[in-house]
Wavefront OBJ file of the C-alpha trace (Angstrom):
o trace
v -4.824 -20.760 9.745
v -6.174 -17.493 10.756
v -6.497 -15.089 8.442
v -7.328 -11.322 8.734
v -10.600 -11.270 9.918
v -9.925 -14.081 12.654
v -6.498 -12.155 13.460
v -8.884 -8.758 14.011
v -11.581 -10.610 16.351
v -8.284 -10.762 18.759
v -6.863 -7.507 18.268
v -10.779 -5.809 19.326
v -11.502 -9.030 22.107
v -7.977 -7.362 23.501
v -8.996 -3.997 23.066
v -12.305 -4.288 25.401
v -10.059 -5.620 28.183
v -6.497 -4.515 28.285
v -6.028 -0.783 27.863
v -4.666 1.298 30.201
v -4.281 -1.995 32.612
v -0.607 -2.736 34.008
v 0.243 -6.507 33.558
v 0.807 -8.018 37.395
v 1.943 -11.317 36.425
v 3.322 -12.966 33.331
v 4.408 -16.328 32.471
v 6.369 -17.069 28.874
v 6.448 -20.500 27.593
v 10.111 -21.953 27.705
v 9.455 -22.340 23.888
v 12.773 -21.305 21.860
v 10.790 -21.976 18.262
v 7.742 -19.516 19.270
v 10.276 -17.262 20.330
v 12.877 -17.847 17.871
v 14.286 -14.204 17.806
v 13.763 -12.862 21.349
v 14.657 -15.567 24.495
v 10.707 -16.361 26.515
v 12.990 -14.498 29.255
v 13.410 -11.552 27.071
v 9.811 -11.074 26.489
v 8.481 -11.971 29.924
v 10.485 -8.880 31.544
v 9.507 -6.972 28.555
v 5.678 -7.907 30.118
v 6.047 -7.282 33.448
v 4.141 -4.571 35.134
v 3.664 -3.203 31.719
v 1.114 -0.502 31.034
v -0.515 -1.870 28.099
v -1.581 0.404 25.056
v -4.154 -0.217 22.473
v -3.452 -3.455 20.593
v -3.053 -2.714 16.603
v -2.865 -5.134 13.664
v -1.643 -5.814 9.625
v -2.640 -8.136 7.987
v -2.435 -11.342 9.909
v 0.517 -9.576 11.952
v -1.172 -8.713 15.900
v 0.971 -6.297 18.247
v 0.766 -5.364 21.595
v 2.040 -2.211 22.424
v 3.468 -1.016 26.101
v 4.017 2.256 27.281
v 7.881 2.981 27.489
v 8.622 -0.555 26.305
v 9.363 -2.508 22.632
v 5.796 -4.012 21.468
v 5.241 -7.417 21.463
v 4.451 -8.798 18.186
v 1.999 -12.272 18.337
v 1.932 -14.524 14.737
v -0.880 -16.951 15.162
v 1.182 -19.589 12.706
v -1.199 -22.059 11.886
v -3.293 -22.802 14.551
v -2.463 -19.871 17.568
v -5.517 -18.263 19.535
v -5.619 -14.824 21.584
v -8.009 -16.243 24.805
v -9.473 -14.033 27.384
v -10.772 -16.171 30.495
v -14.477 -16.348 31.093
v -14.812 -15.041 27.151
v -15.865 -17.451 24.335
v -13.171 -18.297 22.063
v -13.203 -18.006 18.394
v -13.918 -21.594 17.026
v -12.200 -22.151 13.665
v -13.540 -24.922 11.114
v -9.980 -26.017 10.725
v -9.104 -26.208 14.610
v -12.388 -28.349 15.874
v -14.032 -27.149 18.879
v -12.891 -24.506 21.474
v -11.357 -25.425 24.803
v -12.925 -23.682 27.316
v -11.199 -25.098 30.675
v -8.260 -22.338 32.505
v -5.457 -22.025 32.248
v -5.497 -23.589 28.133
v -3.538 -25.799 26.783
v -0.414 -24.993 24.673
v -0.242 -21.734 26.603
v 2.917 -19.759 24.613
v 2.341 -16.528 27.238
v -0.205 -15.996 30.365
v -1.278 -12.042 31.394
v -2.737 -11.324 34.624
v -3.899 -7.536 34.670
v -4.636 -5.465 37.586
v -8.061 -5.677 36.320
v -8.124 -9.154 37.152
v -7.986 -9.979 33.499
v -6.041 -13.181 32.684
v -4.728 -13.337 28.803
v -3.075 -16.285 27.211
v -1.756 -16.595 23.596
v -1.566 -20.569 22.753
v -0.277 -22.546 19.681
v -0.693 -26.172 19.910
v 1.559 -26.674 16.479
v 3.695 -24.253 17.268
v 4.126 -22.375 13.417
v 3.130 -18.838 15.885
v 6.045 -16.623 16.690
v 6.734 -13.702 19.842
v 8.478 -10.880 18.485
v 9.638 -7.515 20.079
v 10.094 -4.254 17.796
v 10.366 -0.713 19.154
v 8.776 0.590 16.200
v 6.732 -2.288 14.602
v 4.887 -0.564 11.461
v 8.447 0.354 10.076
v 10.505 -2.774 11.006
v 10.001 -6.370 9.408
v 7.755 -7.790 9.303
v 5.102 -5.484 9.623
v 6.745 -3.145 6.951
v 7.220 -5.552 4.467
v 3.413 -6.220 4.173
v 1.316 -4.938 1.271
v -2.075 -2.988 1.761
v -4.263 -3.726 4.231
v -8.043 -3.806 3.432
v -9.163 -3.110 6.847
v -6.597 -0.688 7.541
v -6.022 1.340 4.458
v -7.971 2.997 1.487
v -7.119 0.445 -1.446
v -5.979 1.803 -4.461
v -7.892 -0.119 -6.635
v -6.179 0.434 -10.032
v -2.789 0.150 -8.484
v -3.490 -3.156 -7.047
v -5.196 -4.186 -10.000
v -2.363 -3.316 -12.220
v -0.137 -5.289 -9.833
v -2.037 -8.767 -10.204
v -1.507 -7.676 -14.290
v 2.222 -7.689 -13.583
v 2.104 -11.292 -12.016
v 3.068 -14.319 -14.223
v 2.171 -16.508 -11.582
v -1.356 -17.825 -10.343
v -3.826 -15.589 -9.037
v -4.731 -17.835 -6.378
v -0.386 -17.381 -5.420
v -0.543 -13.994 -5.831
v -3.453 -13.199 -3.558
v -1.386 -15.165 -1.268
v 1.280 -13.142 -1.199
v 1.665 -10.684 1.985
v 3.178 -7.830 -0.123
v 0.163 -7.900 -2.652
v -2.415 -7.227 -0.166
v -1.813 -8.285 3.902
v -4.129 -11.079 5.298
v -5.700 -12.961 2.335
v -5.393 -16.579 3.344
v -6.141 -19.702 2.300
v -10.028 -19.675 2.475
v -10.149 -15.951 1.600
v -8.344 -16.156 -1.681
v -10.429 -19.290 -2.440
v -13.686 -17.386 -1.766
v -12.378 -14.752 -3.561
v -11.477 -16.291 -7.029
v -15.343 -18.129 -6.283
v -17.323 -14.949 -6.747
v -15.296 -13.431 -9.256
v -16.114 -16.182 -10.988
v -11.922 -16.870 -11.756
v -10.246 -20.177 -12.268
v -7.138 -19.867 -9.568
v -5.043 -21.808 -11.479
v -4.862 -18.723 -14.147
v -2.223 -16.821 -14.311
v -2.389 -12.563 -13.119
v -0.572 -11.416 -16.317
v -3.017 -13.402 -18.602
v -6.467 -11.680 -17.239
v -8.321 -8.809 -18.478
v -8.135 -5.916 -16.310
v -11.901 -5.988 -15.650
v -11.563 -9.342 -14.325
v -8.035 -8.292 -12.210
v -10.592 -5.279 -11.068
v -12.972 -7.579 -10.021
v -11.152 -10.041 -8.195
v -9.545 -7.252 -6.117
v -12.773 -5.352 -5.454
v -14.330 -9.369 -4.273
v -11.371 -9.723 -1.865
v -11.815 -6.728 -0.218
v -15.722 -7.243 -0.170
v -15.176 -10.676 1.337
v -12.712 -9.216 4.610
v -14.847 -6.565 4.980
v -17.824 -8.998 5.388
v -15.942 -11.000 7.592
v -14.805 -8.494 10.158
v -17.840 -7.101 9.987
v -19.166 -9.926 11.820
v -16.748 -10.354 14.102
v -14.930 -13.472 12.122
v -17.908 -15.707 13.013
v -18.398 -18.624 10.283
v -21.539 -18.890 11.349
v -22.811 -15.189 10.101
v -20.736 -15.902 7.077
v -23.350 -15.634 3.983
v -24.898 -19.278 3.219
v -24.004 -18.442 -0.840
v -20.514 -18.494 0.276
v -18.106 -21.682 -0.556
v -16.350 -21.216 2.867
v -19.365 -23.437 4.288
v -18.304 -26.425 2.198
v -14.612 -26.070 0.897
v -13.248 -28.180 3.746
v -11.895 -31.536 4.246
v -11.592 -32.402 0.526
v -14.436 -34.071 0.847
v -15.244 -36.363 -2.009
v -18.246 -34.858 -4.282
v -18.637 -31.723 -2.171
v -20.659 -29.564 -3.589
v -21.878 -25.646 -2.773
v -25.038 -24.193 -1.436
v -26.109 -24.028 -5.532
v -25.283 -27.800 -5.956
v -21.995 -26.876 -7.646
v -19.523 -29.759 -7.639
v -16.306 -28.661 -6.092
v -12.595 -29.818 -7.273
v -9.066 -29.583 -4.731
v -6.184 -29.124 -6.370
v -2.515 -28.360 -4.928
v -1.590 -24.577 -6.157
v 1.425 -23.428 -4.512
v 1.149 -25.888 -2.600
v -1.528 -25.325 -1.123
v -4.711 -27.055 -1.039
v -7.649 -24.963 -3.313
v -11.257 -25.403 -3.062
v -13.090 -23.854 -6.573
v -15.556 -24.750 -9.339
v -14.733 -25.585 -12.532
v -18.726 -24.788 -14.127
v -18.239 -21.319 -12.472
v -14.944 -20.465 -12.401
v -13.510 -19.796 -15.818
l 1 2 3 4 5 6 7 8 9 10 11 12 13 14 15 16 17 18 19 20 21 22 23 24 25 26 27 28 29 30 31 32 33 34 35 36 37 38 39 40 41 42 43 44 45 46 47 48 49 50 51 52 53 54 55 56 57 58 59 60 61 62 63 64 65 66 67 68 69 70 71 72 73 74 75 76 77 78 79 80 81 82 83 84 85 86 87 88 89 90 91 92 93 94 95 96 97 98 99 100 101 102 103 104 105 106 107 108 109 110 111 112 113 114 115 116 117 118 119 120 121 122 123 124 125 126 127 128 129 130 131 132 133 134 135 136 137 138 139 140 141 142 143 144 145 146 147 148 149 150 151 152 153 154 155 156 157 158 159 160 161 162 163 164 165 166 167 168 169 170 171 172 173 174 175 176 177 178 179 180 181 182 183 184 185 186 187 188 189 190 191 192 193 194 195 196 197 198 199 200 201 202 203 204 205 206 207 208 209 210 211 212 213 214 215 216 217 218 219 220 221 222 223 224 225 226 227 228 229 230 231 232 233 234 235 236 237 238 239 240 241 242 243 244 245 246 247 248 249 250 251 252 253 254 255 256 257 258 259 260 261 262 263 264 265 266 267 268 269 270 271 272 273 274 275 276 277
């Protein structure tokens, strides 16, 4: 899934192509899941010969705004991508390699600008969602989200003191949107790695050094991330991104560390049991 940093490559790929341009043609995917709340019809005249603004972002949560128009709202789900023709797309670990042929497949919406710019949002498993809100950092779901470490200055002891709160596993709770917006699946993973934290411990049972540190090793980790422009490749070699997927039988990290899967939440998690404590 993308998480925050792959969800910020979009929003700035958008940003060096569509400000200021009017939107000349528009197509909208007759897809009534992706675009559970609002009709594709709703949307696409929403679109058309819009001026767009800069595109912003929470968390995982992309918008588009449009000058004199609701913002549209773009959830990559599980496997959506923001594409940009004749620009190389982001290539996820999870999602393979990149299709680079025009116009994609799984297209959800297709831009033309009057720049000549063509935009498409796709979603081949179709867990993305097209939303329109008139005022989208104060409406659901954008306001529901917690901090953002991009975004916002992080309180450190108030987030802290929130994982202290939490009688539920730290690897859940970094999960959670309203703790902090964007932490994923791999993130929270890579997270609980270099603090050294077993994720299936419990928030209320840590000391607040550790809580500290976990929070202040999220952060670090997004930062890094965007600051590299989400590419796995740049990632540090230390990190157990490179080798936490698949489930592969006796993988192990850069140090030679064997790595366990378990199910927390629900959810698969990569860690180390001689590391993590």
């Amino acid at each position: 899934m993308p998480e925050l940093p792959e969800v910020e490559h979009a929003r700035s790929l958008l940003e060096r192509f569509v400000v200021g341009q009017r939107i000349v043609k528009v197509r909208v995917g007759p897809d009534t899941i992706v675009c559970a709340e609002d009709r594709p019809q709703k949307i696409a005249k929403t679109f058309r010969n819009a001026i767009m603004e800069v595109p912003d972002r929470r968390g995982k949560q992309l918008w588009l705004p449009l000058v004199d128009r609701p913002a549209v709202l773009v959830h990559l789900g599980m496997t959506g991508a923001v594409r940009v023709r004749g620009e190389q797309g982001l290539q996820l670990v999870a999602h393979g390699s990149v299709e680079e042929h025009w116009p994609p497949r799984f297209e959800k919406f297709w831009l033309k600008l009057e720049n000549e710019v063509e935009v498409a949002f796709t979603d081949p498993r179709r867990f993305g969602r097209l939303r329109l809100r008139k005022d989208p950092l104060h409406e659901p779901p954008i306001s529901d989200l917690g901090p953002d470490p991009i975004v916002d200055e992080i309180d450190m002891s108030a987030v802290s003191d929130a994982m202290l709160r939490r009688r539920a596993p730290i690897k859940s709770v970094l999960l959670d949107q309203k703790f902090m917006a964007g932490v994923g699946n791999w993130i929270a993973d890579e997270a609980c790695y270099q603090a050294k934290l077993n994720p299936h411990r419990l928030g209320a049972e840590l000391e607040p050094k550790e809580a500290k540190s976990l929070v202040r090793k999220t952060i670090a980790v997004i930062q890094k991330a965007c600051s590299v422009d989400a590419d796995k490749d740049r990632f540090p070699r230390s990190w157990l991104f490179h080798n936490r997927w698949g489930k592969v039988q006796g993988a192990r990290t850069a140090k030679g560390e064997l790595i366990q899967f378990d199910a927390i939440g629900g959810r698969t998690t990569a860690w180390v049991p001689v590391r993590q404590n």
